[in-house]
C-alpha positions in Angstrom: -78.6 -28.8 -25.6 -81.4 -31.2 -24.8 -79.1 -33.9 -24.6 -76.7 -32.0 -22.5 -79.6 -30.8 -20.1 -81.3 -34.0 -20.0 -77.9 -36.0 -19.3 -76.8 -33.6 -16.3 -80.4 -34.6 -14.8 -79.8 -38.4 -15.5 -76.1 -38.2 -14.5 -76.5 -36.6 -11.2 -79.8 -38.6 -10.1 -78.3 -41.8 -10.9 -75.1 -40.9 -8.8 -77.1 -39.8 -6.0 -79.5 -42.8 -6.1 -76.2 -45.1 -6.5 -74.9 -43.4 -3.2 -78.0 -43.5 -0.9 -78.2 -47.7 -1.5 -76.5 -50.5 0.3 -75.1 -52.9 -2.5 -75.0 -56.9 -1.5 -71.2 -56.1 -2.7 -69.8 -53.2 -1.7 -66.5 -52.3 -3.4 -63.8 -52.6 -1.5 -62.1 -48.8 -2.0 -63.0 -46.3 0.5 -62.8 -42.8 -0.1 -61.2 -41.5 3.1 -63.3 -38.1 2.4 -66.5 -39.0 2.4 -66.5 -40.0 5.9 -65.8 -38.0 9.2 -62.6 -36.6 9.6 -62.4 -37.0 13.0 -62.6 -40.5 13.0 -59.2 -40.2 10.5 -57.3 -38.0 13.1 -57.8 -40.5 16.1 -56.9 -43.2 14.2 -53.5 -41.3 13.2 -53.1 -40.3 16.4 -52.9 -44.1 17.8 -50.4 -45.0 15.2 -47.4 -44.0 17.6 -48.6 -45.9 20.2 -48.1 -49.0 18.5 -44.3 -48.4 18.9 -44.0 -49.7 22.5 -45.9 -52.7 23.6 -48.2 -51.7 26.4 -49.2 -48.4 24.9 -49.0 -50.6 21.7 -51.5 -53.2 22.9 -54.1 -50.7 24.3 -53.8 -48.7 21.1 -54.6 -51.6 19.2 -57.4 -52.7 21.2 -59.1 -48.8 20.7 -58.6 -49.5 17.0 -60.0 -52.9 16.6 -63.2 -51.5 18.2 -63.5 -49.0 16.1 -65.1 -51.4 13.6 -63.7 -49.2 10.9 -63.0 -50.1 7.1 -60.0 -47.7 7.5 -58.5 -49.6 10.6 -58.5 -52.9 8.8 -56.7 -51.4 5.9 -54.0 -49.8 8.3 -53.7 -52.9 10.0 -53.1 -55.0 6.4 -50.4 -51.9 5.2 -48.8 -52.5 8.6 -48.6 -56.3 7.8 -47.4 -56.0 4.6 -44.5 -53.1 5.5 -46.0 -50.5 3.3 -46.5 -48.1 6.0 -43.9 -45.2 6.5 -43.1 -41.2 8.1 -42.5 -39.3 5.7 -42.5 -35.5 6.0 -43.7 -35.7 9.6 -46.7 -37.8 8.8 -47.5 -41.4 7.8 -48.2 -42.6 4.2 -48.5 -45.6 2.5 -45.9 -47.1 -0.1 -47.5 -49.3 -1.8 -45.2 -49.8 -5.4 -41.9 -49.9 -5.8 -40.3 -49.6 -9.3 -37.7 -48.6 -11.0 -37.1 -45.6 -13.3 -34.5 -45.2 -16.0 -33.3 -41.6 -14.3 -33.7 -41.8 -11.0 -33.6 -46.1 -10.1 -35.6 -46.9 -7.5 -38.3 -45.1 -6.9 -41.4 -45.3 -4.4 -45.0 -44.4 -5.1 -46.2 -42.5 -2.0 -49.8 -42.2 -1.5 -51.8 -40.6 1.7 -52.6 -43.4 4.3 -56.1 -43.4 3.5 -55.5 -43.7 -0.2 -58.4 -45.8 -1.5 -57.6 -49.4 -2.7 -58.6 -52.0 -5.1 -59.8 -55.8 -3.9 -55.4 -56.8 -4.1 -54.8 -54.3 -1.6 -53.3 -51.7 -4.1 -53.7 -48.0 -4.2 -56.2 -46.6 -6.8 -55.7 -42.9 -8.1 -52.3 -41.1 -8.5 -49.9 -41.0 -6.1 -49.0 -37.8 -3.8 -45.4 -38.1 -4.7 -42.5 -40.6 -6.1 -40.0 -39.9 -4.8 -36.2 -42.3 -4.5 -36.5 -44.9 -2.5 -33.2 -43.4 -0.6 -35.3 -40.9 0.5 -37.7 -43.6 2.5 -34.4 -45.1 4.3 -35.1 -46.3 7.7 -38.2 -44.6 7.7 -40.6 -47.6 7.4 -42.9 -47.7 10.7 -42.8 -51.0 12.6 -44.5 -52.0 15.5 -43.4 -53.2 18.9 -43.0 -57.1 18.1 -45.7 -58.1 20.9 -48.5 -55.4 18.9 -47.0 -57.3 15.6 -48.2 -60.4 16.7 -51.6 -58.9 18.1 -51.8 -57.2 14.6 -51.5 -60.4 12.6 -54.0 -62.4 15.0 -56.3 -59.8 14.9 -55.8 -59.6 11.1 -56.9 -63.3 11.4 -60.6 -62.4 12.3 -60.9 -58.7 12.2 -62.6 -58.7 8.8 -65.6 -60.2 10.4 -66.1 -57.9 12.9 -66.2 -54.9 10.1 -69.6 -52.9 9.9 -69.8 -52.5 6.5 -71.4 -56.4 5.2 -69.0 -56.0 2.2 -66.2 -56.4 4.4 -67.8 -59.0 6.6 -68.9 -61.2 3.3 -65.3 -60.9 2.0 -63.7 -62.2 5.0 -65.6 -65.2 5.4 -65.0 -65.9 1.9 -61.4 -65.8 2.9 -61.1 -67.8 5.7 -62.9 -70.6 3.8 -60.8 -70.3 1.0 -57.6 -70.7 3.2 -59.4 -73.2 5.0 -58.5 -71.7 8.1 -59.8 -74.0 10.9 -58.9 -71.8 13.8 -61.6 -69.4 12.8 -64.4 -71.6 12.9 -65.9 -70.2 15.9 -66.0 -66.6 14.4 -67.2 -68.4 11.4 -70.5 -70.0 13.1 -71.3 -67.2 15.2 -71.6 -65.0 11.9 -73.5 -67.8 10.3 -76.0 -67.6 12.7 -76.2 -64.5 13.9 -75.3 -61.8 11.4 -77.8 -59.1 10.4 -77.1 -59.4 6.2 -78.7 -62.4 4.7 -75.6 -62.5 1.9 -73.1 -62.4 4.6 -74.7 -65.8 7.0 -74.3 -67.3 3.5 -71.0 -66.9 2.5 -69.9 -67.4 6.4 -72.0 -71.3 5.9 -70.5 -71.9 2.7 -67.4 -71.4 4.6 -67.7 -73.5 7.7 -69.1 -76.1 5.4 -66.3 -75.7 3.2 -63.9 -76.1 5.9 -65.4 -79.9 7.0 -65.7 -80.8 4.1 -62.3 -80.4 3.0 -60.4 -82.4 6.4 -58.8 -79.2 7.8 -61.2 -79.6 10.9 -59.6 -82.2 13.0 -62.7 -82.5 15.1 -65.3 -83.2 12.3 -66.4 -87.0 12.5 -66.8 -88.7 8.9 -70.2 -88.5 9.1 -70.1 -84.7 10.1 -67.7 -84.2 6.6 -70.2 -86.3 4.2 -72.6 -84.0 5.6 -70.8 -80.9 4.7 -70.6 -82.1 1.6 -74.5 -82.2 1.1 -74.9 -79.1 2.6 -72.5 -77.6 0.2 -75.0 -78.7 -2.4 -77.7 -77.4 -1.2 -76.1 -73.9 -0.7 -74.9 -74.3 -4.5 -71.0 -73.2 -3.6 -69.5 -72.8 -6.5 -66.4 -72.4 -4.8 -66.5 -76.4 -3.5 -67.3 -77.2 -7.0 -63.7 -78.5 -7.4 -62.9 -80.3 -3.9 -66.0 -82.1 -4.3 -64.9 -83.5 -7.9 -61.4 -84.0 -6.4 -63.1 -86.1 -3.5 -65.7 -88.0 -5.3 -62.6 -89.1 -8.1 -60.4 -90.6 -4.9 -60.5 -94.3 -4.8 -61.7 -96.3 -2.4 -64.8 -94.1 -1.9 -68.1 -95.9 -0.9 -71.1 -96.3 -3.3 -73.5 -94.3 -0.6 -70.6 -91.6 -0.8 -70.1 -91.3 -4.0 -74.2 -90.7 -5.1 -73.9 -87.8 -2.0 -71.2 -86.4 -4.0 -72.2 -86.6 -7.0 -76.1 -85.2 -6.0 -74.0 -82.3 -4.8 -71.9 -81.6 -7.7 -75.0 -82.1 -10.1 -76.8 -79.1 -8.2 -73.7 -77.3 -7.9 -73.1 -77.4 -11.4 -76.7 -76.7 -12.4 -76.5 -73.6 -10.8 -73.7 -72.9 -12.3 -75.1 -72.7 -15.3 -77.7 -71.0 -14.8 -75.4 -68.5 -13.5 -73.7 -68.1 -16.3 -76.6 -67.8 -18.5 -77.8 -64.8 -16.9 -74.8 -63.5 -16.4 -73.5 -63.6 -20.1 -77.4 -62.6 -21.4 -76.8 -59.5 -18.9 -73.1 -58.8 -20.1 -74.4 -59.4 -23.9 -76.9 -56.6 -23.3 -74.3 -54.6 -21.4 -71.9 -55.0 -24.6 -74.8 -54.1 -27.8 -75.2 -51.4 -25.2 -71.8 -49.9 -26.2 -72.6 -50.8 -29.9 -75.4 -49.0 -30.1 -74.4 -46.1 -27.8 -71.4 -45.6 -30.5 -73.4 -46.5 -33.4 -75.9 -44.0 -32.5 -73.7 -41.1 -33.6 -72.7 -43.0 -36.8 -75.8 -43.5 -38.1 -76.8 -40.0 -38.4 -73.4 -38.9 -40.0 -73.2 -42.4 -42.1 -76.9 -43.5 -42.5 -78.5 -40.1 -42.7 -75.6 -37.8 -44.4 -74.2 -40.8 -46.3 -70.5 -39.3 -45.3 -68.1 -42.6 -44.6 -66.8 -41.1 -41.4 -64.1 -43.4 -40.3 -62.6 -41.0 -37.6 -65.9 -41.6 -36.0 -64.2 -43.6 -33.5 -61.7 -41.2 -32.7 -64.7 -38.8 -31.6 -65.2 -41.4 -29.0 -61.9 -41.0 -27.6 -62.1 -37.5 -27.3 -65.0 -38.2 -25.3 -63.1 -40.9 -23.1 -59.7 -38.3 -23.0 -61.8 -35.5 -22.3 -63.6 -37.5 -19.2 -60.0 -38.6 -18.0 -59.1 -34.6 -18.0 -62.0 -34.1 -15.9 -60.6 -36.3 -13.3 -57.1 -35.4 -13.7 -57.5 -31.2 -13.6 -61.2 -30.5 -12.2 -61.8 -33.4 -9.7 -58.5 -32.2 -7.6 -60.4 -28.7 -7.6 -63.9 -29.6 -5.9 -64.4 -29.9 -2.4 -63.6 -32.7 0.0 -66.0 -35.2 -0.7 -66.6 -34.2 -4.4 -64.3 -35.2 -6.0 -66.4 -38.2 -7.9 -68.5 -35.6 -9.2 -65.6 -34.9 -12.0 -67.6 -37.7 -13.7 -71.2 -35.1 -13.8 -69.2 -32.6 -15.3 -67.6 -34.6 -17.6 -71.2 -35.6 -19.1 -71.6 -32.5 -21.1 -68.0 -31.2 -21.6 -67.7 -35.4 -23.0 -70.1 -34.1 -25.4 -69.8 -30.4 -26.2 -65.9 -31.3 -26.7 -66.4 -34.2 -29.2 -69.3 -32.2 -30.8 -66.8 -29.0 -31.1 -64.0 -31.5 -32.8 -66.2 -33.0 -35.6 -67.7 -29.3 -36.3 -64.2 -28.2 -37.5 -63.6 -31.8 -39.4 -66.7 -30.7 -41.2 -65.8 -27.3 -41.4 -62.5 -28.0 -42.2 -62.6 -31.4 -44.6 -66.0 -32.9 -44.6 -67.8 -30.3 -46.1 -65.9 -30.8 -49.3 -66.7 -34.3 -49.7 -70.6 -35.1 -49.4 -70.9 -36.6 -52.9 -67.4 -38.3 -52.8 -68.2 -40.9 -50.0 -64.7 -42.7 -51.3 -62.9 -39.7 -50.8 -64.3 -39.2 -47.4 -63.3 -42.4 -46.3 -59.6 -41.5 -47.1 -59.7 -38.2 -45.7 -61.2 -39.3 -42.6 -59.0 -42.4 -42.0 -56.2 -39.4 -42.0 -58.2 -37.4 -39.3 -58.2 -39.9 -37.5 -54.2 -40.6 -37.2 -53.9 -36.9 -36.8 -56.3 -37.0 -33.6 -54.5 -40.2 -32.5 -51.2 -38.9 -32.5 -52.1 -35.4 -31.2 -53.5 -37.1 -28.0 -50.3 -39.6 -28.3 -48.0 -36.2 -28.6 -49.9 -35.0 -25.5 -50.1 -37.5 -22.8 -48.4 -40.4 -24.1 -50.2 -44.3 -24.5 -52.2 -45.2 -21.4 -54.2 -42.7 -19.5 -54.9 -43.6 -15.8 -58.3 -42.6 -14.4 -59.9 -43.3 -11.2 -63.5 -43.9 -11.5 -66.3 -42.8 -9.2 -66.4 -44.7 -5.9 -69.9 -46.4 -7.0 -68.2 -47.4 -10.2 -66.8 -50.4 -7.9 -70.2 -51.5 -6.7 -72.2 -54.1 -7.6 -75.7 -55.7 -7.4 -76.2 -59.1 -6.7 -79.8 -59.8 -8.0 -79.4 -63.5 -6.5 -76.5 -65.5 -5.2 -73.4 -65.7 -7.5 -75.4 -63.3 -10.2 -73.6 -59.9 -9.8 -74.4 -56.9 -11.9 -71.8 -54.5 -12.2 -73.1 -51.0 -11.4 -70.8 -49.5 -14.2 -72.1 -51.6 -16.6 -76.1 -50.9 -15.5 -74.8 -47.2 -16.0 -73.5 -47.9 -19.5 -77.1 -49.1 -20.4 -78.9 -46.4 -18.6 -76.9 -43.9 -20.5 -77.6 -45.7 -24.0 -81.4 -45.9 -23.2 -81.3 -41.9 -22.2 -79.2 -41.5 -25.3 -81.6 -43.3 -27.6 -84.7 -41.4 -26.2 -83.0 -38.7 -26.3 -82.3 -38.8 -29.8 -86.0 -39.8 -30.5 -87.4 -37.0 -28.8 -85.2 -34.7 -30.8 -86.0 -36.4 -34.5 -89.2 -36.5 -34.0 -90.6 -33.3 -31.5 -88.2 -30.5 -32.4 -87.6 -28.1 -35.0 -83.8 -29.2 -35.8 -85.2 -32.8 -36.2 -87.9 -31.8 -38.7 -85.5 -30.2 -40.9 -82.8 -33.0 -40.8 -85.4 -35.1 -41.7 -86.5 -33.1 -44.6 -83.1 -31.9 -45.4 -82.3 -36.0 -45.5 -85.6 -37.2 -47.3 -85.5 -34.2 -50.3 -82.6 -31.6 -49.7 -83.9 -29.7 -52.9 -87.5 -29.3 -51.4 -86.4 -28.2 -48.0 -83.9 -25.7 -49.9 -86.8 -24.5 -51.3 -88.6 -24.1 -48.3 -86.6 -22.0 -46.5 -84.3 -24.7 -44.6 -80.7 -24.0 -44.3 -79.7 -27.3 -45.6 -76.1 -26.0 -44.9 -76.4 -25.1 -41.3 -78.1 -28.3 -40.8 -75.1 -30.5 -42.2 -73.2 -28.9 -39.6 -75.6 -29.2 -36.9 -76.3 -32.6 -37.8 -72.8 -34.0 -37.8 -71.3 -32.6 -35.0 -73.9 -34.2 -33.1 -73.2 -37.5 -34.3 -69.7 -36.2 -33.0 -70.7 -35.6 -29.7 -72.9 -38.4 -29.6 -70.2 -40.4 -29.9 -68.1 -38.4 -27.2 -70.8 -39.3 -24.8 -69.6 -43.2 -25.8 -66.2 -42.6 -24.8 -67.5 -40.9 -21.4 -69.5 -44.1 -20.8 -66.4 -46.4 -21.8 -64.0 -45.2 -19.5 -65.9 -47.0 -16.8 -64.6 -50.6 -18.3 -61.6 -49.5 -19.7 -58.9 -46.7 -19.6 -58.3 -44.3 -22.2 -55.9 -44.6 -24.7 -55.2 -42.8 -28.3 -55.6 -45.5 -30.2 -59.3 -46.8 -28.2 -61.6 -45.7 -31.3 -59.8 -48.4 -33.8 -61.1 -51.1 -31.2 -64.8 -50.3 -31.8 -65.0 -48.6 -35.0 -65.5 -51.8 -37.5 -68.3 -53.1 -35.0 -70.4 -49.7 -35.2 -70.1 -49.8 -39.2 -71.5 -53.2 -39.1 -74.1 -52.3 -36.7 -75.0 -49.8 -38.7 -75.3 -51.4 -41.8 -76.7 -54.7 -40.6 -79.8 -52.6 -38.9 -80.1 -50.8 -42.0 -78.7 -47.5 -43.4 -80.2 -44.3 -41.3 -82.7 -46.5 -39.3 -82.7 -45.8 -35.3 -84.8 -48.9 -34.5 -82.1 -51.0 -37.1 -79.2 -49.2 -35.0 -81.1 -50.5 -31.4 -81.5 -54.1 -32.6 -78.7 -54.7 -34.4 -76.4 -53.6 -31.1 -77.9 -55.4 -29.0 -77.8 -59.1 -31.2 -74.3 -58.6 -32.0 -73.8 -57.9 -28.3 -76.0 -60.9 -27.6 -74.4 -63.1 -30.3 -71.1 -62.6 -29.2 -71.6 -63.5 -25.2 -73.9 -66.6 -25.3 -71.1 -67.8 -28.4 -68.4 -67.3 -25.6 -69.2 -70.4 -23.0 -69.9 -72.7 -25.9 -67.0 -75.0 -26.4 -67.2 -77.5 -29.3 -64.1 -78.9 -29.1 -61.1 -78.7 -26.5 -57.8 -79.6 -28.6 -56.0 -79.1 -30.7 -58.1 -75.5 -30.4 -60.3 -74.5 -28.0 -64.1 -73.6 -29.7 -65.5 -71.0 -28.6 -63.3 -68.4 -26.8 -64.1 -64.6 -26.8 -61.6 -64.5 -30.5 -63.9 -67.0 -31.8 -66.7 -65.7 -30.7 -66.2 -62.5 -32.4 -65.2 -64.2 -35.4 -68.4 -66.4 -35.7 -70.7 -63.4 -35.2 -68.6 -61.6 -38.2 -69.7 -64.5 -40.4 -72.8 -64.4 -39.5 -73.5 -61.1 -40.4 -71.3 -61.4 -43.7 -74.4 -64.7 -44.2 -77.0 -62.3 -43.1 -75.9 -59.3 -45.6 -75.3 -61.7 -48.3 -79.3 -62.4 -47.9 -80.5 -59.0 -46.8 -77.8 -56.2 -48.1 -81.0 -53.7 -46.7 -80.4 -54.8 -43.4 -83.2 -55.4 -41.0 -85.0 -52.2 -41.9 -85.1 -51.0 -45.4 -86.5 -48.4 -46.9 -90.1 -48.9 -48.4 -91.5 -46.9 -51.1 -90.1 -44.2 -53.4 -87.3 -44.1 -50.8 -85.8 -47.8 -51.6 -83.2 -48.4 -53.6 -84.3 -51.3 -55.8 -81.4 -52.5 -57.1 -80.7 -54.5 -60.0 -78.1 -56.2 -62.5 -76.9 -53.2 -64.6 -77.3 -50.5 -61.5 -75.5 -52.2 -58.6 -74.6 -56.3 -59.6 -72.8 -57.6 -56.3 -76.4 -56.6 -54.6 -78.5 -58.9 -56.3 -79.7 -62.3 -55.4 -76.6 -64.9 -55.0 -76.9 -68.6 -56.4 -76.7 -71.5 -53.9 -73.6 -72.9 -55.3 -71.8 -68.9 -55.2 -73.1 -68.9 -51.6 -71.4 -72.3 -50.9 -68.1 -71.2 -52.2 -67.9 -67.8 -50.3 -69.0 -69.5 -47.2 -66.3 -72.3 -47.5 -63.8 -69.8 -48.2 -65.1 -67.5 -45.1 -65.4 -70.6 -43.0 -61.4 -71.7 -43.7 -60.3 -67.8 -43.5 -62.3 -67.0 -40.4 -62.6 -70.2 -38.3 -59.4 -71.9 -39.3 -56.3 -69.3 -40.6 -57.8 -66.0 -38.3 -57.7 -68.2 -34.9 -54.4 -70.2 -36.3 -52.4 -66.7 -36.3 -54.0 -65.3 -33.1 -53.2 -68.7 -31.1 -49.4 -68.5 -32.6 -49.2 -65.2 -31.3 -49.0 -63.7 -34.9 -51.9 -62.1 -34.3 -53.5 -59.3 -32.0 -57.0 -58.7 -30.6 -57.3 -55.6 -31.9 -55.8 -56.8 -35.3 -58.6 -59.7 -35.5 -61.2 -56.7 -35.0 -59.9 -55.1 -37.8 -60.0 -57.7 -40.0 -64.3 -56.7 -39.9 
């Protein structure tokens, strides 16, 4: 329960803190009901207007200074004929598909509908209904407002009030090179209010002379675009200035501007990167360890091989996607993102209820037969697979909390994802969370004693029985809170917990069996390990070394080298509680020979670096099969 109190607390603070902050990147969704209805029902009632062209034109005008996120969506679904009246009101059609019963069918969302950075609707759809049943019902604008609508489309972006918006525009017309726009372009360069936005309008202008599409640029003006562009580190002229400074017939004075630019554009690249894969390696132990957690109580501590322990994470991550798909609906206008609050301790409570009757039901049976408990959990956890399967099929679609789309650019081109700074807040909470209890409550004395001498506690009045329960359906719901974290980088599925499952056992073991501070470290290496492997590349052909397979691969062999040295792990028990083993006791855990260690690492070595990536390039092998393979 202190978990479940404490998270609610952490949960709702962070969200609220999340809300009342400006990010440098906004995400591009808007979520129609947290702002004022009223703004929503004069922008519906201009719609009409835009049927006939003097009406049309001074509709449009009232809507372009509204200066509203909304507008410029309405204006893009206009543009792109996805706007239609449907049961007397208008609605946007973004997807059209076809279904094996009915043909063609169209997804119809509200006109508001939230959307991704492509333009496409996020959440489920109000109806589908046959696309016969949208005949001739498509709205379209007097052709005079049409043409209005796409010039204004041409700039409107930059006249936005959220910075997000303005930022993303000028990134666009630079990326299209669109000349015509360089007026709007300078103006917002010097004059705008947000520091990120002047940038990106610069980089764009810049960008733009650079490149040739401005007619009016002198040669000297465009070599000096191209210096500028160096000093502002735009990535995104990284490859027109290589392009340029490899065309013949370019000048020596030229050619050392371009390449001075290219060498601090690629400098900063890297240094991008760097912090960027260090923050997403911290961000990916985080999961390791927030899954791991829950394993090492019910592997290290009870010494039960609990290989449906992944599947507890799922139930987490399914019961999180219920929470969005049957309570979030239910809440108030406005509330709906605080589905993801409640599903903090209904994540846990659920998963925690599930691996209570597992133990009730198989576990119990098995706590000296750790083989046997391996089997019988590997069938648990095809049962809880296909149950979910049976239930709502492969692929469970979930639409995250608006600030879930945010992110936080510490300094230009370093963005932190606010989902993933979540994901490591909610592993640091967990991980105190599970100190506190150990060490400063009553259960967590007698699971340590329980763990340390089960006899003695027995004979101290501990209910060594009760506390096997107790002790493993938290590990359960530990894990449930994993899945509740997950679902912000990827969408549920049955078959999620087989993904993550090897990586927590080898977490586990590599920190050392039943040691929290093993669990903590170990996470975050392997999380480490394998995203500062990733933009390493050795060689290019005839196979590309590293990629995010080989990367995985090479931290796999480095912790089959590390255990071949340390089977303990990094913590190991000390005293009368280590298990000093030797020749006759346990053989395959004492100390190797060099020439046995040079055999088993040439075979891993051809295995793991040369067949494993052979089969995955060919096609022959998945992702998640290669994971496996651990």
């Amino acid at each position: 329960m202190l978990v479940v109190l404490l998270g609610c607390v952490c949960a709702t603070l962070f969200q609220a803190e999340i809300y009342a902050q400006t990010p440098a990147v906004p995400p591009t969704s808007i979520t129609p009901a947290t702002q004022p209805a009223s703004i929503e029902d004069t922008i519906r009632s201009l719609i009409p207007a835009l049927k006939e062209r003097e009406p049309g034109l001074e509709a449009l005008s009232k809507l372009q200074a509204m200066r509203d996120a909304r507008v410029l969506h309405l204006l893009e679904h206009i543009r792109d004929r996805s706007v239609y009246e449907y049961k007397s009101q208008f609605v946007f059609v973004p997807v059209v598909r076809d279904d094996p019963v009915k043909g063609k069918v169209a997804e119809v969302y509200d006109l508001f509908a939230p959307v991704d950075a492509a333009g496409n609707a996020v959440g489920v759809p109000m109806e589908v209904v046959a696309l016969e049943e949208l005949k001739d019902k498509d709205f379209t604008p007097q052709r005079a407002v049409r043409t209005q609508i796409l010039n204004a489309l041409r700039v409107l972006g930059l006249k936005m009030d959220d910075p997000g918006l303005r930022r993303n525009a000028a990134r666009d017309l630079g990326n299209k090179r669109q000349a015509d726009a360089m007026p709007e372009l300078r103006e917002i360069a010097s004059k705008d209010s947000d520091d990120a936005v002047r940038l990106e309008a610069e980089q764009s202008v810049q960008l733009i002379i650079a490149s040739g599409f401005d007619t009016a640029a002198t040669p000297q003006q465009k070599i000096a675009a191209v210096a500028r562009l160096g000093e502002l580190k735009s990535i995104r002229a990284l490859d027109l200035l290589k392009e340029q400074a490899a065309a013949p017939g370019i000048s020596a004075t030229d050619a050392a501007i371009y390449q001075t630019a290219i060498e601090k554009i690629e400098r900063h690249l890297s240094i991008s990167n760097w912090i960027s894969n260090v923050f997403f390696g911290l961000s990916a132990g985080s999961i390791f360890v927030l899954l791991a957690l829950g394993l090492a109580i019910t592997f290290g501590l009870m010494g039960v091989i609990n290989m449906a322990h992944g599947e507890m994470m799922m139930i987490g991550a399914v019961t999180t996607w219920a929470c969005c798909e049957f309570i979030g609906p239910l809440l108030p206008a406005g509330w709906f993102d605080w589905y993801y609050v409640i599903a903090f301790p209904l994540s846990f409570l659920i998963a925690a209820g599930v691996g209570l009757v597992v133990e009730l039901t198989i576990v119990k049976h098995l706590y000296k037969r750790p083989l046997d408990s391996l089997l019988a959990t590997i069938g648990v956890s095809y049962v809880l697979i296909q149950a979910v399967r049976l239930w709502k099929g492969d692929n469970l679609g979930i639409r995250l909390p608006a600030w879930a789309g945010g992110n936080w650019e510490i300094f230009q081109d370093v963005v932190l994802p606010y989902q993933r700074l979540f994901l490591i807040s909610l592993t640091a909470f967990c991980v105190i969370s599970v100190i506190l209890l150990f060490r400063y409550t009553r259960l967590g004395l007698m699971i340590r004693a329980t763990v340390q001498n089960r006899e003695m506690a027995q004979s101290l009045g501990v209910n060594t029985r009760m506390v096997d329960m107790l002790t493993f359906a938290f590990g359960a719901g530990l894990a449930g809170l994993a899945g509740y974290g997950i679902v912000l980088t990827s969408n549920p599925t049955p078959e999620m917990g087989q993904t993550y499952i090897v990586k927590s056992f080898l977490t586990v073991v590599v920190g050392g069996v039943g040691k929290l501070a093993g669990v903590i470290v170990s996470g975050l290496s392997l999380g480490f390990i394998e995203k500062l492997l990733e933009p390493i590349v050795l060689i290019e052909k005839p196979l590309r070394i590293f990629d995010s397979t080989w990367a995985q691969v090479a931290a796999l062999l480095l912790v089959i080298g590390f255990m071949q040295r340390k089977p303990a792990g990094l913590f190991p028990d000390k005293g009368r509680m280590a298990d000093q083993a030797d020749r006759t006791s346990a053989p395959f855990l004492t100390r190797t020979t060099r020439r046995g260690d040079l055999m088993l690492g040439g075979i891993l070595f051809f295995l793991g670096l040369m067949v494993v990536p052979a089969l995955y390039g060919m096609g022959l092998m998945s992702l998640e099969f290669v994971n496996k393979l651990g």
